[in-house]
N, C-alpha and C positions, 0 to 999 in steps of 0.2 A: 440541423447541421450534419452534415455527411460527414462518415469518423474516415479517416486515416485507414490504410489497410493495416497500419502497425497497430494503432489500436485498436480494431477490428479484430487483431490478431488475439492480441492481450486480454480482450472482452472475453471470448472465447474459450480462453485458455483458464482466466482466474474460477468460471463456473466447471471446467471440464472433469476435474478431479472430484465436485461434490455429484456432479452428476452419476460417473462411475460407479461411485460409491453407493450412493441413492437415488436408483432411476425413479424417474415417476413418470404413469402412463399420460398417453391425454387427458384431460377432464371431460368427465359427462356429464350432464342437466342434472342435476336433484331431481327426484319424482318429488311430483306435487305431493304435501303432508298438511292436515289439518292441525296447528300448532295449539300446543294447549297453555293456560296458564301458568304463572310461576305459583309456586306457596307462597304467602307469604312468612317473612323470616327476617329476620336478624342475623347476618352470618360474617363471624370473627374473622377475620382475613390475619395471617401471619406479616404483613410488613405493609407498609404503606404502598394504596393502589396507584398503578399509570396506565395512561388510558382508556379507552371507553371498553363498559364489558363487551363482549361477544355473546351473541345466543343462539343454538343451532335454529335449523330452519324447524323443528316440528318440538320446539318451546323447552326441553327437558333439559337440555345442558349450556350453564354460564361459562365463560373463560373469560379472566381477569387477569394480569399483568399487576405482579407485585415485586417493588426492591427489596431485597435479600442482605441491605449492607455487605459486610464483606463476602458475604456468601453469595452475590452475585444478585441474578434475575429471579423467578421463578412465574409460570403459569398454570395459576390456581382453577382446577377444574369443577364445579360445583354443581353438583342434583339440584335443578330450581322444585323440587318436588319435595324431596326431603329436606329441603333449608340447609343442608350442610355442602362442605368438602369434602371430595372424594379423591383427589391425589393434587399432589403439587411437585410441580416437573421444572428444573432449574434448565432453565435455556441458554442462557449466559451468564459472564462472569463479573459485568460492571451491572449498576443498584437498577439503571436504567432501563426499563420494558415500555420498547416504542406501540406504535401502530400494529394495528392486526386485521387480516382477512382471510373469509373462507376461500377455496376453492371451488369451482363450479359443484361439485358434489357433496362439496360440507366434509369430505375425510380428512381435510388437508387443511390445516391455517397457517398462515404464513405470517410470520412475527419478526417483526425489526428491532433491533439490540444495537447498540454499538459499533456502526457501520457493518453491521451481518444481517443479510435474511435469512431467517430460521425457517427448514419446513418443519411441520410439528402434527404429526398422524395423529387423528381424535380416535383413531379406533384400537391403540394399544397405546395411546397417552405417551408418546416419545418423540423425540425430536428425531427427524429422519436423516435432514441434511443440514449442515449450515455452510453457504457463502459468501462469502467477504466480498464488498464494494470494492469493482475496478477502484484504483489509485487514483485519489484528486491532486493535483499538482497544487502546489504550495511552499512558500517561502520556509527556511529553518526555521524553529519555534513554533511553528502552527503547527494546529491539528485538523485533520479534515471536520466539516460540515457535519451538522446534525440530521436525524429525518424526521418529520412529526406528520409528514402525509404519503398515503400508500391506496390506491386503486386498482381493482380489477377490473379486467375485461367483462363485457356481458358473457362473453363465451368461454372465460375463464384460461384462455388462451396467453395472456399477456398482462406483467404486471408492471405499474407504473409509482415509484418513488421517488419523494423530493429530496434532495439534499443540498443543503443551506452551504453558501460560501464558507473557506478555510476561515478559522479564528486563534487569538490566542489573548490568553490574559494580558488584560492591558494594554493591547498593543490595538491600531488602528484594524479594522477586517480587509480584507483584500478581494480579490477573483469577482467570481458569478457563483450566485446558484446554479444548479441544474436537478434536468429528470431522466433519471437514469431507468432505462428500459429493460424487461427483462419478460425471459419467455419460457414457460411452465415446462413445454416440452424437450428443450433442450436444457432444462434444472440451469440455466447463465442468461448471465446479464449480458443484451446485443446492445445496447444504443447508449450513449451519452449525452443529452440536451444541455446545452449551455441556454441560460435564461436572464433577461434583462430586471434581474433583482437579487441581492445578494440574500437574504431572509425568504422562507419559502414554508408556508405555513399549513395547506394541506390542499390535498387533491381529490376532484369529486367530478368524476366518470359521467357521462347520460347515458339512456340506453342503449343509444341507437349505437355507442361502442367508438363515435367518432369526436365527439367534441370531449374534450375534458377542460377544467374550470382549476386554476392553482390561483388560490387567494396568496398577497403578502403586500405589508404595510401600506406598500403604495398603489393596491389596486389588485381586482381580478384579472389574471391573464385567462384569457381564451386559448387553447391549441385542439391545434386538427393533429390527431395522432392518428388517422385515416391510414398514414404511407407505411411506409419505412422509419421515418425518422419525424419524431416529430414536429410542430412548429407551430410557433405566436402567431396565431389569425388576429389579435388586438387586445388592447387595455381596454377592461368595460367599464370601470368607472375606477377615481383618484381616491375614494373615498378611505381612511386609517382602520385596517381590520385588525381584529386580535386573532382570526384564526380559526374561529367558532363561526361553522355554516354546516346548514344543513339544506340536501337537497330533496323538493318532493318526488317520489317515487316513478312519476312519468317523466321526469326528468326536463318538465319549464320551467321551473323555479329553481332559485337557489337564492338560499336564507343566509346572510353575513351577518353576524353582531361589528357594527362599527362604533365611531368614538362618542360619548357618552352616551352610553347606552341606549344607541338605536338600531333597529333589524332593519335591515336594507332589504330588498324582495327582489332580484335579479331577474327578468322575463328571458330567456335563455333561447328562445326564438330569435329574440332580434338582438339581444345582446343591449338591453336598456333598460333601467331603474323604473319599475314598476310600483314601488311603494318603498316609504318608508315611516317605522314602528317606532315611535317615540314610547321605551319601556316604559320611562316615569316612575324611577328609583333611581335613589343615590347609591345604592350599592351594588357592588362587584356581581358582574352576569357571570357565573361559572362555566355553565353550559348551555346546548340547545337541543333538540333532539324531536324528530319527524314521526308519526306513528304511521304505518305502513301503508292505511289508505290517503294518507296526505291531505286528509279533513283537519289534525292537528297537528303544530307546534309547542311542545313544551320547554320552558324557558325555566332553567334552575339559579336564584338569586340570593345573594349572601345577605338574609336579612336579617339573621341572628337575634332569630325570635323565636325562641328561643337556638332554632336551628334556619335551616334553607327554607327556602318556600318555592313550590313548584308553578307556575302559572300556565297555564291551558291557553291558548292561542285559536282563535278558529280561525282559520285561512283562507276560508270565504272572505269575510270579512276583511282581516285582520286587525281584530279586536279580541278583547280577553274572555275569556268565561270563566266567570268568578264562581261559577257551580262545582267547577271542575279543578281550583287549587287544589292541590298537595302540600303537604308537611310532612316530612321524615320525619319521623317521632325521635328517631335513635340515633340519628346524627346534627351533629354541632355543626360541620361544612361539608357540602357534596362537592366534589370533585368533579365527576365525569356520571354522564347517565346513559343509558339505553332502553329505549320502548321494543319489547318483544313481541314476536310475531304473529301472535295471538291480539295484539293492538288494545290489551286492558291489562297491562302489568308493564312496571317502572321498574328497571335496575338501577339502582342507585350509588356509589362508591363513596364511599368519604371518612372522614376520622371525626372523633373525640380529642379537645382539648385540654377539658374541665372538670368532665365528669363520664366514666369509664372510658377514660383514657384508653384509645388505638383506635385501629383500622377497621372499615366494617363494608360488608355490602347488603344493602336494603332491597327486600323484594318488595312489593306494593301493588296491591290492585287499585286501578284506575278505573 
């Protein structure tokens, strides 16, 4: 949908001051790095994680997203070499630490709070810029929309976030979602998408930088964000997601956990259900998570046995490899995972209920 020149203007205008403030140049390519393993460790996290970790591209540094209760956000920086924390840097001032990504050269992650995107320098560990979501229109009482999904460009040129219709306690939800566009080089948000679903649950880019995939309850949307502006090429399938998809790295597939616990397998070429993964568990699928040559899926399940249980996926197939389960020794529930670039180490998030009680992140060779 083509904006309004008044809000065109306003878009404009609300990134213009963080920009000033904190330019940031174009982004350039990462040079290629041979990424090395994590240690493994056991490492104490200050508040409970939100999430999936972050890991640079040449394997030595985690970034995690933790509530701070009153004291806000914070993102925890961790040596996956030495098993510890090495600083923790408060972003924002509400508990909630959204979505996160690098920027084309890894100096730069861009971190969602509370309708703000945060730029946040890995190379003196500070927050450079933060700016506030253009104004969603909405009734008195309500608050604007959430975000829970955030894409880059291949070219790290353009960043693309969801955010969920206005809501308020108690009351019916109103409006649309949308995807709100924004552009690295001029540090502001250009584009506002209005989207036919009010819930908007994450976004997942393919290479080639033109189709992008926004899963939400009722289905994957397709959009061409090719133009200007971008737009619903089609609903790919009706099926109830919770959120959790991962996409393989060439960018044909893409993995939905949908309703009792089955992985749906999207062929992204044609836009049509290729398979579907009957888990065969009764309990809660946490997460999912792609290991970088997209030979594996792993599937994190709340089987509380005594903790999680990781299952290994071949995607040839798509069948299990019961050679290749995991068990976090040191966590009760995983949360959120990430497989590191290195493609044989597990980052893992999750708490203690029971027994040493708190928050923890699990490194694991795989």
């Amino acid at each position: 949908m083509l904006l309004s020149l008044a809000l065109a203007g306003a878009l404009l205008a609300t990134g213009a001051a963080a920009a000033n403030a904190a330019p940031t140049s174009a982004p350039t390519s990462a040079p290629a790095v041979d990424p090395v393993p994590g240690g493994e460790a056991t490492i104490t996290l200050p508040a409970g994680p939100w999430g999936h970790p972050l890991v640079s591209a040449d394997g030595t540094t985690a970034y995690l997203g933790v509530g701070q209760g009153d004291s806000g956000n914070s993102l925890e920086v961790i040596d996956t070499q030495a098993g510890e924390i090495t600083a923790g840097v408060q972003v924002g001032n509400d508990v909630w630490s959204g979505p996160k990504v690098f920027g084309a050269d890894g100096k730069l992650i861009y971190l969602v709070t509370e309708g703000t995107l945060n730029v946040f320098d890995t190379t003196t560990n500070t927050v450079r810029a933060r700016i506030p979501y253009p104004d969603q229109p909405r009734p008195a009482g309500y608050r604007p929309g959430g975000t829970v999904g955030l894409a880059i460009s291949p070219d790290g040129s353009t960043l693309y976030l969801d955010q969920d219709q206005p809501f308020a306690d108690f009351q019916p939800p109103v409006g649309q979602g949308r995807i709100l566009t924004f552009s690295v080089a001029r540090n502001a948000f250009t584009d506002i998408t209005p989207l036919p679903a009010g819930v908007l649950q994450s976004i997942l880019l393919r290479p080639n930088g033109k189709d992008a995939y926004v899963t939400t309850p009722q289905g994957v949307l397709h959009l061409d964000v090719s133009g200007a502006h971008p737009a619903v090429v089609r609903t790919v399938t009706s099926a109830a997601f919770n959120g959790t998809v991962s996409l393989s790295p060439d960018g044909t597939r893409l993995y939905a956990l949908a309703a009792g616990n089955h992985e749906l397998v999207l062929d992204l070429t044609t836009d049509t259900q290729l398979a579907d993964i009957d888990l065969k568990t009764p309990f809660a699928v946490e997460d999912t998570a792609m290991n970088p040559d997209g030979t594996r899926l792993y599937v994190s399940v709340d089987t509380q046995n005594p903790g999680p249980t990781i299952y290994a996926y071949d995607t040839a197939t798509n069948t299990p490899v019961p050679g290749e389960t995991v068990s976090p020794s040191d966590l009760e529930h995983a949360l959120s995972m990430a497989v590191g670039p290195d493609g044989r180490t597990l980052y893992v998030a999750g708490y203690n209920s029971s027994d040493n009680v708190g928050s923890y992140l699990q490194i694991i060779s795989i």
